[in-house]
N, C-alpha and C positions, 0 to 999 in steps of 0.2 A: 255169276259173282253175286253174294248177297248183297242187298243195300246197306249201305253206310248207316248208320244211327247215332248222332252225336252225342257225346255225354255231357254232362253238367256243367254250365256257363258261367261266368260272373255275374250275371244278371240273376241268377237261380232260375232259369230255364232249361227245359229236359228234353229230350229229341224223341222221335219214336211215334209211332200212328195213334198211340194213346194220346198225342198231344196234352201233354202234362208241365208243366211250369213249376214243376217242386219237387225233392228230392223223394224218394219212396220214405226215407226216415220223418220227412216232413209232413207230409201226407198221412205218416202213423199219426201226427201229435209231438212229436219231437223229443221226446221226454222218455221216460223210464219204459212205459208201455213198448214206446217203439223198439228200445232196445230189447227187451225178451223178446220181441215178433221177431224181429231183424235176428237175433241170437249174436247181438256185440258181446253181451257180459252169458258166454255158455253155460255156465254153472247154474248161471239163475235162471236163464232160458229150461234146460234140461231139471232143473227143480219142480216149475211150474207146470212141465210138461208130465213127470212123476208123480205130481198131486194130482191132476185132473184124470190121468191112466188108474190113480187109486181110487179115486172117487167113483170113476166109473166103473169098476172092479164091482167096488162095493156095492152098488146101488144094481148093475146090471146083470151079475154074474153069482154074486153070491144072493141075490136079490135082497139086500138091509133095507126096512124101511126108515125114514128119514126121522120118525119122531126117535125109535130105540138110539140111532147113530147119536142125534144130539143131544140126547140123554146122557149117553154113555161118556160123550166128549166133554161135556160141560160136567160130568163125575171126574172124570179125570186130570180136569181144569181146574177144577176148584181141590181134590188132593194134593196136587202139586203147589198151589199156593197155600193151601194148611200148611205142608210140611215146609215148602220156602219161609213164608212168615215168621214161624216160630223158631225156624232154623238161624235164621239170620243175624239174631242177636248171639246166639254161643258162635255162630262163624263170625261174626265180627262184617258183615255182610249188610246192602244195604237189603230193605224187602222192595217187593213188587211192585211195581204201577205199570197200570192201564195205559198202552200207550194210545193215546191224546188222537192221532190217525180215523181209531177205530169210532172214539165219539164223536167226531168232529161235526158240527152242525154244518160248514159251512161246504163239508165234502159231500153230506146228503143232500146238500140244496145245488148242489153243482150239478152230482148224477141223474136228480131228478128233473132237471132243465134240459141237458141234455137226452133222456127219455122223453120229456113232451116234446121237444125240436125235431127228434128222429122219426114220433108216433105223426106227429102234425102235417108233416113233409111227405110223410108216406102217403096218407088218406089223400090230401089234397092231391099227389102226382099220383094215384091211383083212379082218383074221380076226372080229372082232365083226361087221364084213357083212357077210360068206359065211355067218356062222351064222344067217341069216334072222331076227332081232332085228327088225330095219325091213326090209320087204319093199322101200320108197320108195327107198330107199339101195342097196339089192341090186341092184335093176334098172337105174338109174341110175348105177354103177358099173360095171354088164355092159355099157351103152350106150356110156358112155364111154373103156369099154377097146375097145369092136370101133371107133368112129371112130378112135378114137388107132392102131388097127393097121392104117387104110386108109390114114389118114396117112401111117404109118410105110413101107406097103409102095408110097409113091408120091414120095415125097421120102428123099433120103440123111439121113444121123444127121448127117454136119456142117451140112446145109439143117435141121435141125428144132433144133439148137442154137443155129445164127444167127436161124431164127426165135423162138424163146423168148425169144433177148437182147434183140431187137427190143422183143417186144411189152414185157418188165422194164425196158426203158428208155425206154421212152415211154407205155404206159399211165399208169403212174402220175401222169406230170404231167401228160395231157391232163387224168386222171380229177380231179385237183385245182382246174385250171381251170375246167372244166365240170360239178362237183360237184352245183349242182342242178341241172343239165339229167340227167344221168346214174342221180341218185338217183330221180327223179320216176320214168323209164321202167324203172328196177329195179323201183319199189313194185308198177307197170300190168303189167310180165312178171310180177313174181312171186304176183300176183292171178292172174293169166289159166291160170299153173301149178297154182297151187292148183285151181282150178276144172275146170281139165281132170284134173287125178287123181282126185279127188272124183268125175270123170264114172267114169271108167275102175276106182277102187278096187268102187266100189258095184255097176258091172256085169259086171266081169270078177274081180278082186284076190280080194272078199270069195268067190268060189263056190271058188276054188282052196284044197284041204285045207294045213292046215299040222299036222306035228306040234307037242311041247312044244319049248322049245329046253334044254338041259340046260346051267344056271347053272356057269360056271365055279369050282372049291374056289377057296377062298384059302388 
């Protein structure tokens, strides 16, 4: 019989070996973002998922380079506001504005905060695991960087960013649907992991010297 996994409390507690304390929507952001990942509003999910299959069309398949595309698009930007402008008065129409969004100073100072928090976060937990703290971590970190660079040297970087979108836009809702099917076979992997390091630390891990690690000043 599978294990039980409880769902969502009063408390905003979540069950599950992931040990989470917040909804998968909440975890998004809670906001509009979340909902295209989740796919509550499909239209605009299936929108966003259409622009970025164009994009990559373009860029990977028909191969466009980026300066002719924005060229082209900002020609075609600025005809359609020629002809709205001056159309607007014989239609009785208002004209154009810039929505407010795209300039907003306080949107580029948000994105960009959150860019140093994410770059800042990374380096400092990347230098704690080079310093051999968790040997578990270290090695698993060396693993994941040589796949990621077979990856890399087999697929183009616009193929590895269409595939990221991919998987950020649909993992998350299948993972929502399928919650305890998903959770059960996390608990069984991440049992099976344990067990196989446990083989590996005891016969290999523990014979390897380690020096002290020298505690960071504050």
């Amino acid at each position: 019989m599978h294990p039980h996994f409880p769902n969502d409390h009063g408390d905003g507690r979540v069950g599950g070996p992931f040990h989470r304390h917040k909804s998968i929507h909440r975890l998004l952001g809670g906001g509009k973002v979340a909902d295209i990942l989740l796919w509550n509003d499909r239209n605009l999910s299936a929108g966003v998922l259409l622009g970025a299959t164009l994009i990559w069309y373009l860029f990977e398949v028909v191969e466009y380079n980026i300066i002719p595309l924005l060229s082209q698009i900002a020609i075609l930007a600025m005809l359609v506001i020629f002809i709205w402008s001056n159309a607007a008065p014989l239609l009785n129409i208002a004209p154009p504005r810039i929505p407010e969004v795209i300039i907003s100073e306080h949107a580029f100072r948000q994105i960009a905060q959150i860019i140093h928090y994410k770059l800042a976060y990374t380096v400092t937990a990347l230098y704690d695991i080079a310093c051999g703290k968790d040997l578990k971590k270290f090695l698993l970190v060396i693993v994941s960087l040589l796949i990621l660079s077979e990856i890399g040297s087999s697929y183009s970087f616009t193929s590895l960013l269409y595939l990221g979108f991919l998987c950020a836009h649909t993992l998350p809702a299948l993972y929502e649907r399928y919650e305890t099917e998903v959770d059960h076979l996390a608990a069984r992997g991440s049992e099976d992991i344990k067990r196989f390091y446990r083989r590996i630390d005891s016969n290999l891990l523990n014979k390897i010297p380690r020096g002290p690690v020298k505690s960071k000043a504050i």
